[in-house]
PDB file of N, CA, C and O in Angstrom:
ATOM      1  N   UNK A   1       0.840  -1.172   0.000  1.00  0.00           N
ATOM      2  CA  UNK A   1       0.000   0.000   0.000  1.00  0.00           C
ATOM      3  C   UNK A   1       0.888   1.239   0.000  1.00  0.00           C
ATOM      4  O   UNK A   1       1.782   1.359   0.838  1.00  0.00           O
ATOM      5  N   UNK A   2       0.639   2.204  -0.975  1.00  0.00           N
ATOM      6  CA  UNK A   2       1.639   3.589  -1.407  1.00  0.00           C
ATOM      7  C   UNK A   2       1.559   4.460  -0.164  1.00  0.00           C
ATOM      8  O   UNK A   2       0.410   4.513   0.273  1.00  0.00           O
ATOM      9  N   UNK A   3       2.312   5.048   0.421  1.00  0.00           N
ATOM     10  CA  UNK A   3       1.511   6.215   1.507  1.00  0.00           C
ATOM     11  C   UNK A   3       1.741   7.419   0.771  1.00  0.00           C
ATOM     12  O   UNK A   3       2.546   7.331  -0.156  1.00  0.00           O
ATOM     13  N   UNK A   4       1.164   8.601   1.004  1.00  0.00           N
ATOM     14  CA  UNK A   4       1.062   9.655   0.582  1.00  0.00           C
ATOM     15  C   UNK A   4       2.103  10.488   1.075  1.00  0.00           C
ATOM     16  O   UNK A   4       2.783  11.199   0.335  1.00  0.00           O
ATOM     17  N   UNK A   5       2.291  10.395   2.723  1.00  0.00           N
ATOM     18  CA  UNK A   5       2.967  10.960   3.597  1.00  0.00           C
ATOM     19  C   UNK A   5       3.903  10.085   4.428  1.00  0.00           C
ATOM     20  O   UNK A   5       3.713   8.892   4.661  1.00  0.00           O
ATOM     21  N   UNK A   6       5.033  10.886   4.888  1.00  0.00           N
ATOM     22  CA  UNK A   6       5.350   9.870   6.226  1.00  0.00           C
ATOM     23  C   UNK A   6       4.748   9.562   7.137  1.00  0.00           C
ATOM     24  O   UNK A   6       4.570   8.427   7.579  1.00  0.00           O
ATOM     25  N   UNK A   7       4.213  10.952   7.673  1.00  0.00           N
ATOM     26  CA  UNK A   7       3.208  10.328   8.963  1.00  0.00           C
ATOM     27  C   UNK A   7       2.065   9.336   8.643  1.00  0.00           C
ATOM     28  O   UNK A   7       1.619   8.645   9.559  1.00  0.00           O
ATOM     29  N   UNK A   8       1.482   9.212   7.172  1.00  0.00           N
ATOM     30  CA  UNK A   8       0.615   8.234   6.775  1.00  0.00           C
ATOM     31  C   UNK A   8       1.526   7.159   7.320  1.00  0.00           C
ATOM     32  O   UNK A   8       1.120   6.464   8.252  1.00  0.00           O
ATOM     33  N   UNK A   9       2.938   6.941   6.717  1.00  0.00           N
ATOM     34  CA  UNK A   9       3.518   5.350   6.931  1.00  0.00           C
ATOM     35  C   UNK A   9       3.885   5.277   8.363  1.00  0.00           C
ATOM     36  O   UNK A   9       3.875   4.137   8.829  1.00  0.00           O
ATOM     37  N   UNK A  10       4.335   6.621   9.480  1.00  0.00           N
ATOM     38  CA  UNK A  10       4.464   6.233  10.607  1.00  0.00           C
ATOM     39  C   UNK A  10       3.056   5.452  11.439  1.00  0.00           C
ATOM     40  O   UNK A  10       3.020   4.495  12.212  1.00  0.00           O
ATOM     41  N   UNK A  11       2.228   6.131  11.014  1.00  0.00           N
ATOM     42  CA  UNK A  11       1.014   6.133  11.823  1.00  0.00           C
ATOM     43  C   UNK A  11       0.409   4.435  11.716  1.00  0.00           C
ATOM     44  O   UNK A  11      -0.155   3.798  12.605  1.00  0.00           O
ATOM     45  N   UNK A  12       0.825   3.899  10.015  1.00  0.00           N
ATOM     46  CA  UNK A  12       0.755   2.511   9.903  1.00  0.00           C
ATOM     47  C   UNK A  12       1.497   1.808  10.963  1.00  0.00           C
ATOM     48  O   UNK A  12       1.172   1.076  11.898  1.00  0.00           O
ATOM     49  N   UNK A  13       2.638   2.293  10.487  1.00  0.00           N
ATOM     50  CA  UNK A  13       3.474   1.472  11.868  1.00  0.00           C
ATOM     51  C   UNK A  13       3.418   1.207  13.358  1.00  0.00           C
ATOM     52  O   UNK A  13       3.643   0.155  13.957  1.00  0.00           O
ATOM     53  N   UNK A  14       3.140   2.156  13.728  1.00  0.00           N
ATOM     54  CA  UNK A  14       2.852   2.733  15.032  1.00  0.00           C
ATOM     55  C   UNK A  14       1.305   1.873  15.043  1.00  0.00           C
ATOM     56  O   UNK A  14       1.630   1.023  15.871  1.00  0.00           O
ATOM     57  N   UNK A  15       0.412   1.655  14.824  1.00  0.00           N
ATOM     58  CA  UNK A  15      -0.828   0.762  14.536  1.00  0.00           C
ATOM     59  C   UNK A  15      -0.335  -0.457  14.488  1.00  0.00           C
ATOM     60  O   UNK A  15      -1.019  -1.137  15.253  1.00  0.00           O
ATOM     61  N   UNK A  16       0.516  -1.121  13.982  1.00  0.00           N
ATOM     62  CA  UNK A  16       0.998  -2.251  13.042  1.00  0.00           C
ATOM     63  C   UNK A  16       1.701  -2.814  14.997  1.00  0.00           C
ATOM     64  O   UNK A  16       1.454  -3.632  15.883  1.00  0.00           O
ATOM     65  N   UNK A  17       2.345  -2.037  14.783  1.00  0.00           N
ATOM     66  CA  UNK A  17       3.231  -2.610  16.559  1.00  0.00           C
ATOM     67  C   UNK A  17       2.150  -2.458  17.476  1.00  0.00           C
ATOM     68  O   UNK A  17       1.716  -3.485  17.998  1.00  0.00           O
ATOM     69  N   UNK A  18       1.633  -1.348  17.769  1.00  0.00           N
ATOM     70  CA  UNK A  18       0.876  -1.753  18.930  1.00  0.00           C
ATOM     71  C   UNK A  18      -0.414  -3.222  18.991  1.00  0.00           C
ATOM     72  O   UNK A  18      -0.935  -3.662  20.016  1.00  0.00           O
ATOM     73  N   UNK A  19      -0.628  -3.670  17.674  1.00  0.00           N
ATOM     74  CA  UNK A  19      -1.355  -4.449  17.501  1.00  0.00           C
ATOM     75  C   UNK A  19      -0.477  -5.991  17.806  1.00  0.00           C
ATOM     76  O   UNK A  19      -1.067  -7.041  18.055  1.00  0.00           O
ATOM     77  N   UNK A  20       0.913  -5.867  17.730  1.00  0.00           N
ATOM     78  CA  UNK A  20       1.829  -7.137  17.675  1.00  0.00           C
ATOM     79  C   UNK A  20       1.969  -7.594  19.163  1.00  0.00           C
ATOM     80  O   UNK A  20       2.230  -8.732  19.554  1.00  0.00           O
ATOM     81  N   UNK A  21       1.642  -5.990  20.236  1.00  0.00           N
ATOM     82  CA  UNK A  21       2.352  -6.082  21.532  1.00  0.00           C
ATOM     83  C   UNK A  21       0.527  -6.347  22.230  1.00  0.00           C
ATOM     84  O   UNK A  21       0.316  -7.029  23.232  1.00  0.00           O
ATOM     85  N   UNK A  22      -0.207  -5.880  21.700  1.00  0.00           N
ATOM     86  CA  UNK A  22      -1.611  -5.976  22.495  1.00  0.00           C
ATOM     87  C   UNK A  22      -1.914  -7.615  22.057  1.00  0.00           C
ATOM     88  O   UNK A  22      -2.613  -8.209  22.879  1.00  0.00           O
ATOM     89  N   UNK A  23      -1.543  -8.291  21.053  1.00  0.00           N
ATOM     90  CA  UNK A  23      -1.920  -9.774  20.981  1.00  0.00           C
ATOM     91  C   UNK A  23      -1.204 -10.451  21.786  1.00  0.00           C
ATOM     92  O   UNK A  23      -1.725 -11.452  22.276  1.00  0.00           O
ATOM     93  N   UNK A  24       0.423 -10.048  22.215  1.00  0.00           N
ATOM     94  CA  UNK A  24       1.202 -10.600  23.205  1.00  0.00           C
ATOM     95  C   UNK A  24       0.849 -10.696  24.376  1.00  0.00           C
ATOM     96  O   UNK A  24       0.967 -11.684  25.101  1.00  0.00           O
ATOM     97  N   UNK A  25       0.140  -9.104  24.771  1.00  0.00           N
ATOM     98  CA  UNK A  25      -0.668  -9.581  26.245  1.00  0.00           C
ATOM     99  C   UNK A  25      -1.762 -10.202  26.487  1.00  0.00           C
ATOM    100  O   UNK A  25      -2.012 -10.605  27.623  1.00  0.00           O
ATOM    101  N   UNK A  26      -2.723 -10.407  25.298  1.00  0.00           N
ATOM    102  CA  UNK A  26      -3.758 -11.312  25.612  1.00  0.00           C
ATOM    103  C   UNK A  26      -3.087 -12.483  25.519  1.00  0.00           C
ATOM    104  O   UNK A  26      -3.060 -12.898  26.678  1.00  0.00           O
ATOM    105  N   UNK A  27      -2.346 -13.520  24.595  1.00  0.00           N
ATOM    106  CA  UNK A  27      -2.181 -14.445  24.978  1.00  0.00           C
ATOM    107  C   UNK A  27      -1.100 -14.822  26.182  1.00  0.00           C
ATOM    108  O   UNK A  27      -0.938 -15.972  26.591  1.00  0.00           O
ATOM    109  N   UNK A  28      -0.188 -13.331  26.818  1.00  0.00           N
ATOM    110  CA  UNK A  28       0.356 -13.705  28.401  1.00  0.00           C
ATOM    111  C   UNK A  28       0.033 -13.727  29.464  1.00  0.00           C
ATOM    112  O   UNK A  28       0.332 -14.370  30.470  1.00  0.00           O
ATOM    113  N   UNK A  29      -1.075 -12.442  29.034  1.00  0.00           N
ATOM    114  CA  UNK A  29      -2.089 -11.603  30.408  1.00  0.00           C
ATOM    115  C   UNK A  29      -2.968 -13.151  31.104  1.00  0.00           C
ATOM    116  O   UNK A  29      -3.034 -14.294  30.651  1.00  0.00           O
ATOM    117  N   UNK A  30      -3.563 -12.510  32.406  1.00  0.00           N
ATOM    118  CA  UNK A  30      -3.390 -11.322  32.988  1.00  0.00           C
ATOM    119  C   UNK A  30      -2.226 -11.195  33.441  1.00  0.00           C
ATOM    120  O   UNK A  30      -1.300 -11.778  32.875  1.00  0.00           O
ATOM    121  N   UNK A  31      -1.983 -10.318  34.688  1.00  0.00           N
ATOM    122  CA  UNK A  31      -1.297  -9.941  35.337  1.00  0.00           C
ATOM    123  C   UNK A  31      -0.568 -11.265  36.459  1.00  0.00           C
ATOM    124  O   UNK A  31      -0.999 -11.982  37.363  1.00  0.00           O
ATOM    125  N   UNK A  32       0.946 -11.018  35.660  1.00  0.00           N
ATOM    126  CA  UNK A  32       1.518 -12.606  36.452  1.00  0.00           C
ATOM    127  C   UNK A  32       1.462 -12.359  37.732  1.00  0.00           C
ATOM    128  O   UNK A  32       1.485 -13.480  38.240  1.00  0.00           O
ATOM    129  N   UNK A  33       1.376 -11.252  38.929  1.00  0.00           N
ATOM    130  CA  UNK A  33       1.014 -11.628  40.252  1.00  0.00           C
ATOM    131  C   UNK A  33       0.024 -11.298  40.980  1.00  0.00           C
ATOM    132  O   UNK A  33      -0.160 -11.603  42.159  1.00  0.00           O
ATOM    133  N   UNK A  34      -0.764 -10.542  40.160  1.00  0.00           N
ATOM    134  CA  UNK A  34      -2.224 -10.442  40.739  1.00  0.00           C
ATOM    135  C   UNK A  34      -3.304 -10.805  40.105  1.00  0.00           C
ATOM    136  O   UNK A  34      -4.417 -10.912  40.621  1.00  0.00           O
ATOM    137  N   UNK A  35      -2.964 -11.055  38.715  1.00  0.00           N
ATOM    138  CA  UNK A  35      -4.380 -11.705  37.753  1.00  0.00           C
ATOM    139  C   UNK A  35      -5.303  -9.949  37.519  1.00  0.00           C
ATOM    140  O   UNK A  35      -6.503  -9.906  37.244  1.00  0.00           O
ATOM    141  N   UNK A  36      -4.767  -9.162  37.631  1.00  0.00           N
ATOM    142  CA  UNK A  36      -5.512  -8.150  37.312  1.00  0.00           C
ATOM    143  C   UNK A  36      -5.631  -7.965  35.712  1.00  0.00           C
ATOM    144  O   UNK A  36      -4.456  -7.688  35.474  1.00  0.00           O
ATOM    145  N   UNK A  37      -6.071  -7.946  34.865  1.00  0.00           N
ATOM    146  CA  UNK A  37      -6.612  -7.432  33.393  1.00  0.00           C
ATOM    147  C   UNK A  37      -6.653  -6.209  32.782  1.00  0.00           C
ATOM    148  O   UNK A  37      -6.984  -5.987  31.618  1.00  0.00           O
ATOM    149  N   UNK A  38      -6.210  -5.217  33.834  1.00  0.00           N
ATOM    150  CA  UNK A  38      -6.548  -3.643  33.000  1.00  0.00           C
ATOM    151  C   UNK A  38      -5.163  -3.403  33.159  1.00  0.00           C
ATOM    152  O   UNK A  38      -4.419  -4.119  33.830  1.00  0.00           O
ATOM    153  N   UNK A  39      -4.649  -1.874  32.222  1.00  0.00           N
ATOM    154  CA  UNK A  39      -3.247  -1.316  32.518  1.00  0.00           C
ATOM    155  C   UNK A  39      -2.398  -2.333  32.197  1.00  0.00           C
ATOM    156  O   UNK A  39      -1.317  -2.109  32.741  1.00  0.00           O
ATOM    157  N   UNK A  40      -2.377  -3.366  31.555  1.00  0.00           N
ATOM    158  CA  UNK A  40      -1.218  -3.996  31.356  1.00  0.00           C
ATOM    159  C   UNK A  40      -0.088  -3.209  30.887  1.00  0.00           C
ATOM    160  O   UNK A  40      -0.140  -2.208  30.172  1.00  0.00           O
ATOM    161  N   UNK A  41       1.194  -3.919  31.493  1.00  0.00           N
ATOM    162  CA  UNK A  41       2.962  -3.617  30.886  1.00  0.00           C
ATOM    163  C   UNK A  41       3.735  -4.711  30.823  1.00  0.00           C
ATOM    164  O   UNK A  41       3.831  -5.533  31.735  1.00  0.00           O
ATOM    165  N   UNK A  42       4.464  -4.780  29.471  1.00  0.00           N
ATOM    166  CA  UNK A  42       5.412  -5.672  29.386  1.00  0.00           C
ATOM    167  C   UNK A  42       6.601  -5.414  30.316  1.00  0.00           C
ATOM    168  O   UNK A  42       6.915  -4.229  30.425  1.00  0.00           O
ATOM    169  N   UNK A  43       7.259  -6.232  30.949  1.00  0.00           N
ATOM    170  CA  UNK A  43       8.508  -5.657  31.557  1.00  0.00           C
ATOM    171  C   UNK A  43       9.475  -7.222  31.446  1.00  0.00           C
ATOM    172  O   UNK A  43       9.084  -8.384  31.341  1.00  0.00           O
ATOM    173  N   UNK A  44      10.873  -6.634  31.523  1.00  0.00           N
ATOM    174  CA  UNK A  44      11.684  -7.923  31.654  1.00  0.00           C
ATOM    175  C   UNK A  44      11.395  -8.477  33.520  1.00  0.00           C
ATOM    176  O   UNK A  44      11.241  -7.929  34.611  1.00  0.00           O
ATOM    177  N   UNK A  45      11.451  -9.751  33.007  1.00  0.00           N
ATOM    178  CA  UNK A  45      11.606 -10.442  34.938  1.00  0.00           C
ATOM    179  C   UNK A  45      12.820 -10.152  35.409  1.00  0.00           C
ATOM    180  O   UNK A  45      12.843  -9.719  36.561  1.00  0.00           O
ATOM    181  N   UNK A  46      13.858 -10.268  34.836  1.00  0.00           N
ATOM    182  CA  UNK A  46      14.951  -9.962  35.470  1.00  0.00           C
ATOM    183  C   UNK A  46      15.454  -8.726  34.762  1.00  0.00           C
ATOM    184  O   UNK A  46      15.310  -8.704  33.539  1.00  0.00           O
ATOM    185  N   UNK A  47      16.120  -7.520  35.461  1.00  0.00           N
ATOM    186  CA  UNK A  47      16.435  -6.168  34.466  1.00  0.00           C
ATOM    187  C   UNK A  47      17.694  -6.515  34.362  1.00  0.00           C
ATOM    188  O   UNK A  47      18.327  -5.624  33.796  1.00  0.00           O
ATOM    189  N   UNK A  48      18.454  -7.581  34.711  1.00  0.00           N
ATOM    190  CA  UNK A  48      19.528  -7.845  34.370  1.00  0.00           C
ATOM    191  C   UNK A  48      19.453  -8.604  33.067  1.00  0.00           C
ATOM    192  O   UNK A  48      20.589  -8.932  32.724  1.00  0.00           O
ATOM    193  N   UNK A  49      18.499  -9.011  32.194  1.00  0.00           N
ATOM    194  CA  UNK A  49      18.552  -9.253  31.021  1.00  0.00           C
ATOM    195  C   UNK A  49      18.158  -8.475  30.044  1.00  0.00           C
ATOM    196  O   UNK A  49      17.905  -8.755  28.873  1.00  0.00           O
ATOM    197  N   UNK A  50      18.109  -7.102  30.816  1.00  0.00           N
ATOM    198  CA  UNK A  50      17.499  -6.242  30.084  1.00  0.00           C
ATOM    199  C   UNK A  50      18.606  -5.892  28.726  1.00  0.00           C
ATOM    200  O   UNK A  50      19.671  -5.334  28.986  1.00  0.00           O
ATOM    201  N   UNK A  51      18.177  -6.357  26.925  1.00  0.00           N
ATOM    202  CA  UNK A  51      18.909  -5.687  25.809  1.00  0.00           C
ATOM    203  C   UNK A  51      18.476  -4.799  25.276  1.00  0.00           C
ATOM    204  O   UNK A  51      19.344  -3.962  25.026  1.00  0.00           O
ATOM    205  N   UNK A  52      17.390  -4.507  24.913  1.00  0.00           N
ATOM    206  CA  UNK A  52      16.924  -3.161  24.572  1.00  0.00           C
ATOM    207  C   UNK A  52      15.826  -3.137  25.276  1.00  0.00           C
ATOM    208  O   UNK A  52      15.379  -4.042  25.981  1.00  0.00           O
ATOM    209  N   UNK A  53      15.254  -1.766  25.023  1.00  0.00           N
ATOM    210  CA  UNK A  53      13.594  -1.489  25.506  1.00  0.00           C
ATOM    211  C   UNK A  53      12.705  -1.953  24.932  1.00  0.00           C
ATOM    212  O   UNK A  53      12.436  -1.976  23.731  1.00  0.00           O
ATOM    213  N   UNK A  54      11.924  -2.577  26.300  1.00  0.00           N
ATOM    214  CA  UNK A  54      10.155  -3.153  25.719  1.00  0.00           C
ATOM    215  C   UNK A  54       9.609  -2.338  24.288  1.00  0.00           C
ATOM    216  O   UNK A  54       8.857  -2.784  23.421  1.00  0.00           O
ATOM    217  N   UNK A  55      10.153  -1.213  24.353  1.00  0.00           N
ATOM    218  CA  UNK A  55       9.128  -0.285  23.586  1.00  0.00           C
ATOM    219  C   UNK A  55       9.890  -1.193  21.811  1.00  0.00           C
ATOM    220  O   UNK A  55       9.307  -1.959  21.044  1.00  0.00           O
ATOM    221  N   UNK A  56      10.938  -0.796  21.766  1.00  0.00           N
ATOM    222  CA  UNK A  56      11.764  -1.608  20.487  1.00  0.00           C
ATOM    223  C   UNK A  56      11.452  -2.817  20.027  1.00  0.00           C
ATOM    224  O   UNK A  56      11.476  -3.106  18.831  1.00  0.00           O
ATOM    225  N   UNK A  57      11.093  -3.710  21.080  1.00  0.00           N
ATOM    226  CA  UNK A  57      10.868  -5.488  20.498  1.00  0.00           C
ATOM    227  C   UNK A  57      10.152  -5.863  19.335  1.00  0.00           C
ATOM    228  O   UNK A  57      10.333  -6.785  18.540  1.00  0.00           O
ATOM    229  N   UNK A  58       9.021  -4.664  19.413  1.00  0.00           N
ATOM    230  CA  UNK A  58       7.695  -4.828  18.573  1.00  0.00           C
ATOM    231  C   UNK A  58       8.020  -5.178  17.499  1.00  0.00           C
ATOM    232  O   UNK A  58       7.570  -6.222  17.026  1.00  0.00           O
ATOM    233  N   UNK A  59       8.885  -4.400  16.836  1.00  0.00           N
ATOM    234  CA  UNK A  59       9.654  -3.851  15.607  1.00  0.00           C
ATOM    235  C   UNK A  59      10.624  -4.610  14.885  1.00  0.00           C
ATOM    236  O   UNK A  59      11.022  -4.389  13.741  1.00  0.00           O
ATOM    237  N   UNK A  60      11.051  -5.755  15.858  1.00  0.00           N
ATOM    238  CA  UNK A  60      11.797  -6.663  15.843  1.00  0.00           C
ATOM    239  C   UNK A  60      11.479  -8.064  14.817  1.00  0.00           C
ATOM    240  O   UNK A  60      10.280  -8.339  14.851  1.00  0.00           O
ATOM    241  N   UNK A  61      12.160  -8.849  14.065  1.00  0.00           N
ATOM    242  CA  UNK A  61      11.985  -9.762  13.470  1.00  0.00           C
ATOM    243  C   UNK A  61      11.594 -10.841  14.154  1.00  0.00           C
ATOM    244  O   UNK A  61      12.361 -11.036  15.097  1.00  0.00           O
ATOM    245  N   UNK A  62      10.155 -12.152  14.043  1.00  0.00           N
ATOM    246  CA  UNK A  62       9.703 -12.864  14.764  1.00  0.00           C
ATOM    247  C   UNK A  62      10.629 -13.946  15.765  1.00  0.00           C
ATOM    248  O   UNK A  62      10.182 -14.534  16.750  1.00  0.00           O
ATOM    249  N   UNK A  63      12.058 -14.037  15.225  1.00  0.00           N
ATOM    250  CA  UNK A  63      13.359 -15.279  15.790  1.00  0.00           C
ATOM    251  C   UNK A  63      13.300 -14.566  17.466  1.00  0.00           C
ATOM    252  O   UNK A  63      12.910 -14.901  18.584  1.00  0.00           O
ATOM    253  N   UNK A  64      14.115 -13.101  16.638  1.00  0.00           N
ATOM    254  CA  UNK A  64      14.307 -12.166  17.846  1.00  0.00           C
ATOM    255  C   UNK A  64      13.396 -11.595  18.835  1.00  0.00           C
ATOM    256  O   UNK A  64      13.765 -11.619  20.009  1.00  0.00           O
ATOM    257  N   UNK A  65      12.382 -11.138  18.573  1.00  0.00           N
ATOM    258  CA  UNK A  65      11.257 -11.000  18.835  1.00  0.00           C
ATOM    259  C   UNK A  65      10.892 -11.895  20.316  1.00  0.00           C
ATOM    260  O   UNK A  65      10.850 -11.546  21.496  1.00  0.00           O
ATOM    261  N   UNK A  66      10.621 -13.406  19.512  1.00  0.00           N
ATOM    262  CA  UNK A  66      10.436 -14.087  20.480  1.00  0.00           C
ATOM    263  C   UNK A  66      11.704 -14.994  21.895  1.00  0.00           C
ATOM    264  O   UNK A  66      11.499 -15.952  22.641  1.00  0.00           O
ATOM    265  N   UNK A  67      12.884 -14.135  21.709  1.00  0.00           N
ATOM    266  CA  UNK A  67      14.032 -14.523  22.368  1.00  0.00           C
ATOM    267  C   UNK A  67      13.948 -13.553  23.670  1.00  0.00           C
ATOM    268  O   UNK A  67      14.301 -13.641  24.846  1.00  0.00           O
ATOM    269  N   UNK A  68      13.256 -12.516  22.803  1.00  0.00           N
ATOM    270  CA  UNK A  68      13.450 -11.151  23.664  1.00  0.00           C
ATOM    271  C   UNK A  68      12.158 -11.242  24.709  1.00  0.00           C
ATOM    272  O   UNK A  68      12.276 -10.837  25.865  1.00  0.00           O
ATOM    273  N   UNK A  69      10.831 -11.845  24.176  1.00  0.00           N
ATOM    274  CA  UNK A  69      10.109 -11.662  24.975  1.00  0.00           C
ATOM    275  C   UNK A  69       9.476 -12.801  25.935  1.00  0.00           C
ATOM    276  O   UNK A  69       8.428 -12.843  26.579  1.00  0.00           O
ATOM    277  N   UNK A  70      10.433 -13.609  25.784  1.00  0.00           N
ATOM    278  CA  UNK A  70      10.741 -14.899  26.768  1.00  0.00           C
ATOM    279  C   UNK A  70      11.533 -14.275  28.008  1.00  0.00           C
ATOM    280  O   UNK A  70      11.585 -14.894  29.070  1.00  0.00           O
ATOM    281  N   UNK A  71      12.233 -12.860  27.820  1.00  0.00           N
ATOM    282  CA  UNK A  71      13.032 -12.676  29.039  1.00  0.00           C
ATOM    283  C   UNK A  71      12.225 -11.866  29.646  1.00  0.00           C
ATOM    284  O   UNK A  71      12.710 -11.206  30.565  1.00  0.00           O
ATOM    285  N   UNK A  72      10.666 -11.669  29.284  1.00  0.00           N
ATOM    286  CA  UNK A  72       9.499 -10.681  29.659  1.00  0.00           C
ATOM    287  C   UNK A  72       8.844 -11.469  29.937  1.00  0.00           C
ATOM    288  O   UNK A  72       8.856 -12.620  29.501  1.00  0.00           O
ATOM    289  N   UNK A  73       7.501 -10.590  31.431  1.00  0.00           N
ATOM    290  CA  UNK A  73       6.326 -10.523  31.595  1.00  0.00           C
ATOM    291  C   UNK A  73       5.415  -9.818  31.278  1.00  0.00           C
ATOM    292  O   UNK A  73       5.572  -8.916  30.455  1.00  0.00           O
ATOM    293  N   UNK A  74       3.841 -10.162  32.071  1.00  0.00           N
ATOM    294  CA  UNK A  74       3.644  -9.215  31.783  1.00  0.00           C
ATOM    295  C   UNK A  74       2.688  -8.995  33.230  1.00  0.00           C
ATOM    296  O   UNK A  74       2.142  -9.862  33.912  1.00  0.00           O
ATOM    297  N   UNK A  75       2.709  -7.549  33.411  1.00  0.00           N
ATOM    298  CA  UNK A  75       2.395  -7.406  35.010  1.00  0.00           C
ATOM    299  C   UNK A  75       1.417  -5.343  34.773  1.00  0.00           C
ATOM    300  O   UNK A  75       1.734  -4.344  34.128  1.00  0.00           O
ATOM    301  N   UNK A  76       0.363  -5.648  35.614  1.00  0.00           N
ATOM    302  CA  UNK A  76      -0.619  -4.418  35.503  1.00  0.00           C
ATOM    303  C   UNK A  76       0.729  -3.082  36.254  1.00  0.00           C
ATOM    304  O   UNK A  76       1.788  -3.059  36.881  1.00  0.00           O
ATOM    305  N   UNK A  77      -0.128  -2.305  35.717  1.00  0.00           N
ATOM    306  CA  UNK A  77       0.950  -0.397  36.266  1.00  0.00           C
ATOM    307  C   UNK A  77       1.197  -0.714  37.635  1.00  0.00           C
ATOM    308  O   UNK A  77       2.245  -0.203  38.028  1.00  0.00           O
ATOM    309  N   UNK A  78       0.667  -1.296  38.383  1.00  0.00           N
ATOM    310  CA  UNK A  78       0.714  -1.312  40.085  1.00  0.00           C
ATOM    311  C   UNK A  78       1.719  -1.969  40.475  1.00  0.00           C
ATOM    312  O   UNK A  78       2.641  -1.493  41.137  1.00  0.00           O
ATOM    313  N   UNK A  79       1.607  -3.379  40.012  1.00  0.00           N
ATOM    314  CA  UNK A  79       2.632  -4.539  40.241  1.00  0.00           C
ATOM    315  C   UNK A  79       3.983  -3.999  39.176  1.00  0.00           C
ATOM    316  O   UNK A  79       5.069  -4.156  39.734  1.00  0.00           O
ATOM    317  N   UNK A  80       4.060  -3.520  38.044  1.00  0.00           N
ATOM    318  CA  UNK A  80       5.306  -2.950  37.627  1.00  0.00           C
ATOM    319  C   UNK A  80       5.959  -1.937  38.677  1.00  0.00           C
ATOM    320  O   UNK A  80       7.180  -1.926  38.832  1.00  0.00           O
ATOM    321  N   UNK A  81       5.155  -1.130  39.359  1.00  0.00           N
ATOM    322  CA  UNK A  81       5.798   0.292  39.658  1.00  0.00           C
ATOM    323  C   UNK A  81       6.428  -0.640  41.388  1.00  0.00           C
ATOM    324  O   UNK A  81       7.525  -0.361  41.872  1.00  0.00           O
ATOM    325  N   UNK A  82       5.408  -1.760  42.080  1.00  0.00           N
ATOM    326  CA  UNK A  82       6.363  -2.489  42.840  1.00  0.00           C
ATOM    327  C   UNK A  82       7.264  -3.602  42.624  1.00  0.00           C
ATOM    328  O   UNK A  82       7.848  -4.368  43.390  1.00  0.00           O
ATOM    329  N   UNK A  83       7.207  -3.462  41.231  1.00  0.00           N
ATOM    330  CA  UNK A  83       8.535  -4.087  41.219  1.00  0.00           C
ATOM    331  C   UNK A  83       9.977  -3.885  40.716  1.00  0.00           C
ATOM    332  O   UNK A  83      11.084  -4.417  40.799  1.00  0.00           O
ATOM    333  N   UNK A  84       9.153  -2.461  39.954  1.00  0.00           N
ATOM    334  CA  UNK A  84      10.695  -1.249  40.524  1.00  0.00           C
ATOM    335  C   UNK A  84      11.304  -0.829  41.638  1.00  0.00           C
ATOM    336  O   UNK A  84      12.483  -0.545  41.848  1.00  0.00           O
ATOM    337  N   UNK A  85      10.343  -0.823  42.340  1.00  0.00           N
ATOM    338  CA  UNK A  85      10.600  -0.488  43.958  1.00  0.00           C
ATOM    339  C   UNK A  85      11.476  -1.559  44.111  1.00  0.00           C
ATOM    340  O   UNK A  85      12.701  -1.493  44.213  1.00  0.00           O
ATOM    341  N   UNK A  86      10.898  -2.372  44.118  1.00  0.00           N
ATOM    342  CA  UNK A  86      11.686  -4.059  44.592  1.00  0.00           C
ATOM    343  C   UNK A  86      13.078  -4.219  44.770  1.00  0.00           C
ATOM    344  O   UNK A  86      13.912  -4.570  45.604  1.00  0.00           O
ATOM    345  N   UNK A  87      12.904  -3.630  43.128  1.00  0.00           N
ATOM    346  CA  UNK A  87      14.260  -3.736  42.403  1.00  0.00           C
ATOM    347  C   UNK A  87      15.161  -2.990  43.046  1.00  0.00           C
ATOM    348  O   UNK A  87      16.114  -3.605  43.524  1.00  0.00           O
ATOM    349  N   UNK A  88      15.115  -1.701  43.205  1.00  0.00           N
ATOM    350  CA  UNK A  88      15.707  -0.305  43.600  1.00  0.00           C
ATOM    351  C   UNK A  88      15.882  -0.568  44.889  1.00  0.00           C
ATOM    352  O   UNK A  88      16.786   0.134  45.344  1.00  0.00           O
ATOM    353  N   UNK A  89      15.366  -1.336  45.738  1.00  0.00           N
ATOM    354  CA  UNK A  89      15.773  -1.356  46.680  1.00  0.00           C
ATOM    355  C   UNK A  89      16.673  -2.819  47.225  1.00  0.00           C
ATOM    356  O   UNK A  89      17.218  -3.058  48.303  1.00  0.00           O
ATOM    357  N   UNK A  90      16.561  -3.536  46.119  1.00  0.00           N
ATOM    358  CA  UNK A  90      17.609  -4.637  46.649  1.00  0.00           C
ATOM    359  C   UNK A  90      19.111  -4.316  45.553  1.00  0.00           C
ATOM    360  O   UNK A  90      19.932  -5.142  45.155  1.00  0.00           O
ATOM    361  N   UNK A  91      19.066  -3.136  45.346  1.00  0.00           N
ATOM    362  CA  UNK A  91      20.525  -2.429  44.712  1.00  0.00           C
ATOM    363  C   UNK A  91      21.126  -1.499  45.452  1.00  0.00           C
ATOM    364  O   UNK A  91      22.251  -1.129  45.119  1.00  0.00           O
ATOM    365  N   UNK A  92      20.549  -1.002  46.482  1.00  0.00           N
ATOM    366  CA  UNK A  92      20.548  -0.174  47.554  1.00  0.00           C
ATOM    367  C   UNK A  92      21.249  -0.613  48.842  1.00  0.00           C
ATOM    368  O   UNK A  92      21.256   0.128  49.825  1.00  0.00           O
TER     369      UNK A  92
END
């Protein structure tokens, strides 16, 4: 399909990924420690395997893709933001 504009082809894209990462959480969701369903976030389990950002994977070729998001969960805004805490504080 021709785009007219860039932002026509960003805006595909930007559609195109968020649709790759919202099928990832329905088939990971819910929420791996509370079972909650709304606000989902991908995050790595360990940030020590962290290679690039969640936000990048999308974009990624399906091999890689799925290497990368084997070292991910997926956990609602609440349970992410304590388990930054978590984190931050057993580096402390």
């Amino acid at each position: 399909m021709p785009f007219k504009t860039q932002e026509q082809m960003r805006q595909y894209q930007a559609n195109w990924m968020w649709r790759r990462r919202a099928a990832w959480i329905v088939e990971n969701g819910p929420c791996n420690w509370c079972g909650n369903r709304q606000d989902l976030r991908v995050v790595y389990k360990d940030p020590t395997d962290k290679v690039i950002r969640v936000l990048a994977i999308w974009s990624r070729r399906d091999e890689v893709r799925k290497e990368l998001l084997a070292l991910c969960m997926v956990l609602c805004s609440d349970c992410a933001k304590q388990k930054r805490r978590d984190e931050r504080r057993a580096t402390t």
